[in-house]
C-alpha positions as CSV (number, residue, x, y, z in Angstrom):
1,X,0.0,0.0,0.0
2,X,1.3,3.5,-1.5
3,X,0.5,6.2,1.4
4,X,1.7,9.5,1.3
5,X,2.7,11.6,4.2
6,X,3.9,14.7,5.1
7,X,6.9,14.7,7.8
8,X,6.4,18.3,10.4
9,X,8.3,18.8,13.4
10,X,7.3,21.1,16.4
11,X,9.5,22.5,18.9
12,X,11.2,18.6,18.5
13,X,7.9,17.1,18.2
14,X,8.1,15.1,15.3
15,X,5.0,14.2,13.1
16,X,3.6,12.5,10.1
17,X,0.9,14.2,8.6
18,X,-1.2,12.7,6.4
19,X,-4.3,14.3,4.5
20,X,-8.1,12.4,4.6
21,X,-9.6,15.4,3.0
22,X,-10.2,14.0,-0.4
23,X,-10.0,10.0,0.6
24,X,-10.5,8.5,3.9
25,X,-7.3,6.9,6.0
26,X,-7.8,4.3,8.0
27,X,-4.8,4.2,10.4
28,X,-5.1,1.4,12.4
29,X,-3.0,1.0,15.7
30,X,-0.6,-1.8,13.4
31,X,0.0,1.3,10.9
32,X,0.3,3.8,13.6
33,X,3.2,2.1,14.7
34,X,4.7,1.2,11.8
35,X,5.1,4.7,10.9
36,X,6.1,5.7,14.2
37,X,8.9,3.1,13.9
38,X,12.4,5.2,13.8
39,X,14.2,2.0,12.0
40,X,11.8,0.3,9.4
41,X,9.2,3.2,9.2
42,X,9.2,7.0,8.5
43,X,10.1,7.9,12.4
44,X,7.5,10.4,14.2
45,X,6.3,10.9,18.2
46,X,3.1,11.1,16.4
47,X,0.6,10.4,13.5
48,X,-1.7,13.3,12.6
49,X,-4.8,12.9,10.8
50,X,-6.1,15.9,8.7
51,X,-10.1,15.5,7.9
52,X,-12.9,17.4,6.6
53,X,-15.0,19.1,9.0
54,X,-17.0,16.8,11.4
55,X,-19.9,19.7,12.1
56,X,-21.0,23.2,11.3
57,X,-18.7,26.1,12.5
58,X,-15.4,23.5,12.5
59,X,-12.8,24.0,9.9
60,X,-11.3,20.6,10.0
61,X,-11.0,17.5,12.2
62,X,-7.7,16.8,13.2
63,X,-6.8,12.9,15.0
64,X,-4.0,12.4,16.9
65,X,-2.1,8.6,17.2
66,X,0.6,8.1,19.2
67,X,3.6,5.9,18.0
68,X,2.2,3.4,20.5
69,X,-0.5,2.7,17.9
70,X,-3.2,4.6,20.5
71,X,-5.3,7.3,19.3
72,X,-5.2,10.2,21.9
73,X,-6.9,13.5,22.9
74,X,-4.5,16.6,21.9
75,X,-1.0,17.5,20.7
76,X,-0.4,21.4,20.8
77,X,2.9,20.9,18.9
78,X,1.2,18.9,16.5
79,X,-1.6,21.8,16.4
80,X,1.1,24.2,15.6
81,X,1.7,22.1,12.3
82,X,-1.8,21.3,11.8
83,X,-2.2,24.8,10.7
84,X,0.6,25.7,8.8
85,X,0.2,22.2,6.6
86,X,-3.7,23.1,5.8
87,X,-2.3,26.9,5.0
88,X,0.6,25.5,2.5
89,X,-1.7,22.7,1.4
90,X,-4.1,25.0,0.4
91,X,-6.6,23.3,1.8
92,X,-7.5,27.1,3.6
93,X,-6.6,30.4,3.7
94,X,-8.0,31.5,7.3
95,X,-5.6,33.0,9.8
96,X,-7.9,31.9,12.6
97,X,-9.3,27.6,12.2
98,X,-10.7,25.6,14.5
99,X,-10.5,22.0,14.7
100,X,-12.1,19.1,16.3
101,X,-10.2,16.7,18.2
102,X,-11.7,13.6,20.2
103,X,-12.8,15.5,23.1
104,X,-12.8,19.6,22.6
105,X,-12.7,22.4,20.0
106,X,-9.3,24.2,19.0
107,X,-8.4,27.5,17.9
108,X,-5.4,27.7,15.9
109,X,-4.4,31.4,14.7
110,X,-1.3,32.0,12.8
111,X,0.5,35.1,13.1
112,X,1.8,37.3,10.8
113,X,5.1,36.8,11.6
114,X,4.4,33.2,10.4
115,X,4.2,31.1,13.7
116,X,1.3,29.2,15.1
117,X,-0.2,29.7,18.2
118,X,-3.2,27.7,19.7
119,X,-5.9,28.2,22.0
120,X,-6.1,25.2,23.8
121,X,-9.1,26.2,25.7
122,X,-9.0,27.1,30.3
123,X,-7.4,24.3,32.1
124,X,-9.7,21.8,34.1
125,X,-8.6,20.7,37.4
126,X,-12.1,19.1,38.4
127,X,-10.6,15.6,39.5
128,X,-13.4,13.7,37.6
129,X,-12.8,15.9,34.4
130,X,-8.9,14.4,34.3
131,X,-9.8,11.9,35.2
132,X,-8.0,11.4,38.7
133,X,-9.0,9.4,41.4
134,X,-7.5,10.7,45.0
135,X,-9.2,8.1,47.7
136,X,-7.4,7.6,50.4
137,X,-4.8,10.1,49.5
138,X,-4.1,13.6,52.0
139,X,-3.6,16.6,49.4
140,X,-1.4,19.4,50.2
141,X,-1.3,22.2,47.8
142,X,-3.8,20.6,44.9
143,X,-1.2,18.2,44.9
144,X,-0.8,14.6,45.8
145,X,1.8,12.3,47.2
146,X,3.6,9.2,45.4
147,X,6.2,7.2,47.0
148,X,8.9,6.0,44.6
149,X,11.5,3.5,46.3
150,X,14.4,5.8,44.9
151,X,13.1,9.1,45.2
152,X,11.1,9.1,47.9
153,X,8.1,11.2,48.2
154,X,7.1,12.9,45.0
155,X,4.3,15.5,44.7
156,X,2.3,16.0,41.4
157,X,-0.6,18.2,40.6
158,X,-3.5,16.8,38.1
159,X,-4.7,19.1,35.5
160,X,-6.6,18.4,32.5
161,X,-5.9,20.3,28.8
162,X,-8.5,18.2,27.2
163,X,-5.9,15.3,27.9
164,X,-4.6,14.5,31.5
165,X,-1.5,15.9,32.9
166,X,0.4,15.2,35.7
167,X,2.8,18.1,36.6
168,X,6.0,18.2,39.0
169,X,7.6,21.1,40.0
170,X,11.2,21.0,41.3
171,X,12.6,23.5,43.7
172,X,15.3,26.0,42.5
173,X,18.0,24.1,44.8
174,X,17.6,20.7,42.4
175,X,17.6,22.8,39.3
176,X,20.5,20.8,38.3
177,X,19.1,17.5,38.9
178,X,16.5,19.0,36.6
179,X,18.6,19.6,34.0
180,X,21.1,16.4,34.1
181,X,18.5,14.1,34.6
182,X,15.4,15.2,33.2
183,X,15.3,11.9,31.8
184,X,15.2,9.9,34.5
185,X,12.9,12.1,36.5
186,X,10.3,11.7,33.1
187,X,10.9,7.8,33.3
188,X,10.6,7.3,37.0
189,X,8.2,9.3,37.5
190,X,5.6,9.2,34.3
191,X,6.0,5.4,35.1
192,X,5.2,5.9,38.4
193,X,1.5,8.0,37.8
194,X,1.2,5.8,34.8
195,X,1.0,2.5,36.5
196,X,-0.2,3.8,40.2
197,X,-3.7,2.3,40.6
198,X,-5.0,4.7,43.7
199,X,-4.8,7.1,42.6
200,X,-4.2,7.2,39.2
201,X,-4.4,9.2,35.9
202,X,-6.2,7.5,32.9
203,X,-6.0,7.5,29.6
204,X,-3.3,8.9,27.7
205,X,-1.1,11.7,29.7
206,X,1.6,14.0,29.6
207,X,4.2,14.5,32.5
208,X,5.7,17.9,33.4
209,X,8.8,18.7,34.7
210,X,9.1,22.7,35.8
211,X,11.7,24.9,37.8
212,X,10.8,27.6,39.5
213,X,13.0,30.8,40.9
214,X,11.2,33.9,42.0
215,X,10.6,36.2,39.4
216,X,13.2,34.3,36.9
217,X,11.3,32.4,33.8
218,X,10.0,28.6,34.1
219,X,11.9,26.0,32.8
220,X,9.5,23.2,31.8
221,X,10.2,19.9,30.2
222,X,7.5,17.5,29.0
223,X,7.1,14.0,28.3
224,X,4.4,11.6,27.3
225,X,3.6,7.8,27.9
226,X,5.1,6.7,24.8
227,X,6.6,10.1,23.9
228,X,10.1,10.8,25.3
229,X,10.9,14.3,26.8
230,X,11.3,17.3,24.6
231,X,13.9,19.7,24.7
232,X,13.0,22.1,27.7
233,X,11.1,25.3,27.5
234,X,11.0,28.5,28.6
235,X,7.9,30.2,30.5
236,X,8.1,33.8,31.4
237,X,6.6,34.2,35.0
């Protein structure tokens, strides 16, 4: 089978794009993964699905599919290329299009000095919205304890973008270990909410690493369960 594609990256987010506006694609979680595949496939974090529009006052429907082969709620980096692929595609000439994902409405509006922002709608931190269940747990802060045998004690907040997230902020002392092992902390950690039964974060989710100094910018990294982190980010305060 011939399928053509599209290959975007965002902010290290990598994609393959592929178009369902003339002809339906069927990507099934077998294809999903064998275009995620960095050794016999094309090599992307994620498979992005462009479609017509699903329903009055929506521009497109755009499906996300992780390299896992599971189809999941939102990608803002993928949203970013969303945009500027339907723009160069001509499939549209808007400035401002909204999109349909599994779950919730997005406004993508490119700027006119060419990049792509997106309104991602407010963030949700209703605990049944995440989903997140907290029984038996003591919060502190809106956030919750986890007990990893290396780390000890680790507190994430719950917050919901449309798809769960599970953040972690780091105090300014352990900036380093931030930095040097950003990895590990995404692995340990994401693991950790990923498999922890009570409580525990369903469906797909992203993990966030931040450092925080006073009035000095955030430095976030991000990860995802099948997604490893991206290269950090800066936040002004």
């Amino acid at each position: 089978m011939k399928l053509r594609f599209t290959k975007m990256q965002g902010a290290g987010n990598d994609f393959v794009v592929l178009d369902a506006t003339t002809a339906p694609v069927t990507v099934s979680p077998e294809l999903a993964r064998r275009l995620g595949d960095r050794r016999f496939g094309v090599g992307a974090d994620q498979i992005l699905v462009v479609e017509r529009s699903p329903s009055p006052g929506v521009d497109f429907g755009y499906r996300i599919f992780n390299n896992s082969g599971d189809e999941v709620e939102h990608c803002g980096n993928g949203a970013r290329c969303f945009l500027r692929y339907v723009r160069e595609r001509g499939l549209t000439a808007k400035t401002r299009v909204r999109v349909q994902t599994m779950n919730r409405i997005l406004e993508l509006i490119w700027q006119s000095d060419g990049r792509v922002t997106v309104d991602m709608g407010p963030p949700d931190f209703r605990l049944d919205h995440i989903p997140f269940d907290g029984q038996g747990l003591q919060t502190l802060q809106d956030a919750w304890p986890l007990v990893h045998p290396d780390l000890g004690e680790v507190w994430v907040s719950v917050v919901s973008m449309g798809n769960p997230h599970a953040v972690l902020r780091v105090d300014v002392g352990q900036q380093r270990l931030a930095i040097d092992q950003v990895h590990h902390w995404h692995q340990e950690v994401g693991l950790m909410v990923d498999i922890h039964e009570h409580p525990g974060v369903q469906h797909q989710k992203e993990h966030h690493c931040h450092r925080h100094a006073g009035t000095q910018p955030l430095h976030l990294t991000v990860g995802s369960r099948s997604i490893a982190p991206g290269p950090q980010s800066r936040v002004s305060p």
